[in-house]
C-alpha positions, 0 to 999 in steps of 0.5 A: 500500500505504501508503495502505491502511494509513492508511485502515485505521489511520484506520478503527481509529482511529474505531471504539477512538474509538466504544467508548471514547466509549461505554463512557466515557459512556453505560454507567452505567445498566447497570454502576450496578445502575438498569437491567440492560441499556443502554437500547435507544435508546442502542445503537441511536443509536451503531450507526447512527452508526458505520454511516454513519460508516464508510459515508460514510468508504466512499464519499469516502475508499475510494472504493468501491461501495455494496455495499461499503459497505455490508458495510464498515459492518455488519462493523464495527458487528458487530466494535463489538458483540463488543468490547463483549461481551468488554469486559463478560465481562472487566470488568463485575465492575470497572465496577459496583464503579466506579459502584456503591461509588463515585459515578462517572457515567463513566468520566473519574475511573478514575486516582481510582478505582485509588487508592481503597481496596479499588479492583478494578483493583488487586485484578486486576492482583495476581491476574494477576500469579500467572497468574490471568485475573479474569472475576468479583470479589466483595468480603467483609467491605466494613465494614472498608473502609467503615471506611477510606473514612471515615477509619480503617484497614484491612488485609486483605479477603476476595475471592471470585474467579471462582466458584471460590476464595477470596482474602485480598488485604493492602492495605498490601502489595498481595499475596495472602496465601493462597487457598483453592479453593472445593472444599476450602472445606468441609474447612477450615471442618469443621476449623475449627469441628470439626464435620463437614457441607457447605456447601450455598450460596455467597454471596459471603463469606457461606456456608451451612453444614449439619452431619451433624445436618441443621441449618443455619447462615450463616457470614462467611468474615473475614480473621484473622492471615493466614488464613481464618475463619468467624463464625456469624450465628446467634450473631453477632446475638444480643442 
């Protein structure tokens, strides 16, 4: 008994090994934004390893016949690929804010990446810690932490989180300061603007906005004094 479970911890142990050599080193196209899958030759080459891996892991230390071996090899390159579906349901929105904002190429320099401004990862944690599960993160109002990333500072930012609702997430205390359902969105900015209409598209902070009149106009949701805001574009980039 206490030999099966070596093995089968021994077998585990190879397969967190290959995804964590994967995802470490060979996902940057994907998450980087330069290819919208991980290139077929990749994948491929890391399924057929890990097959024999496990086939001749089968035969010399299991010691048993090639049909289970067989079997033993497909489950696990089957249970490889649903990691790495769950892993990209639940952190995609991280590593492509990793490699896109940042100029990362793996994944070796995360512990740099949690300490930088705006990072995703802290963002995450906070939200989960009030009981919410992020499976989509879009960051607003980016020039105040382009702003940071060069030297001067910031303190609140806009997150669009899940689809569903809206954030405004404080970085000197690393709190969420309020939120707004996406729903009830389109109240708040009537009563803001005092003017009755609908929003009509969602764009990350970017929403369009029609009023009873017909007439549509693009406001930026933006942090201020604590809660939300909205800036008309129109008006914005008037000379």
């Amino acid at each position: 008994m206490r030999k099966i479970a070596i093995q089968g911890l021994l077998l585990l142990f190879v397969m967190v090994l290959f995804v964590l050599v994967y995802y470490g080193f060979f996902t940057y196209p994907k998450y980087s934004g330069k290819a919208q899958f991980i290139p077929f030759p990749i994948i491929s080459i890391f399924m057929l390893v890990l097959f024999l891996v496990v086939f001749f892991y089968g035969k010399y230390l299991l010691n048993v016949k090639i049909i289970h071996r067989i079997g033993l090899s497909v489950s696990v390159v089957v249970l490889f690929l649903l990691i790495s579906i769950y892993i990209d349901y639940k952190y995609s929105h991280v590593l492509e804010h990793y490699y896109q904002r940042f100029p990362y190429t793996n994944l070796l320099h995360l512990s740099e990446y949690s300490k930088q401004p705006g990072n995703f990862m802290t963002v995450n944690q906070s939200l989960k810690k009030d009981g919410i599960q992020v499976h989509s993160l879009v960051e607003g109002n980016t020039d105040n932490l382009d702003s940071e990333i060069q030297g001067t500072s910031f303190s609140q930012m806009i997150y669009y989180v899940n689809e569903a609702f809206y954030v405004i997430f404080d970085w000197k205390k690393e709190i969420v300061v309020t939120s707004v359902d996406r729903s009830e969105l389109p109240t708040l900015m009537s009563n803001k603007l005092d003017e009755k209409g609908s929003i009509i598209y969602y764009e990350g902070n970017f929403v369009t906005f029609r009023d009873e009149l017909g007439e549509t106009t693009k406001y930026k949701i933006v942090p201020v004094d604590n809660d939300f805001d909205f800036v008309d574009l129109s008006r914005s980039n008037r000379p």
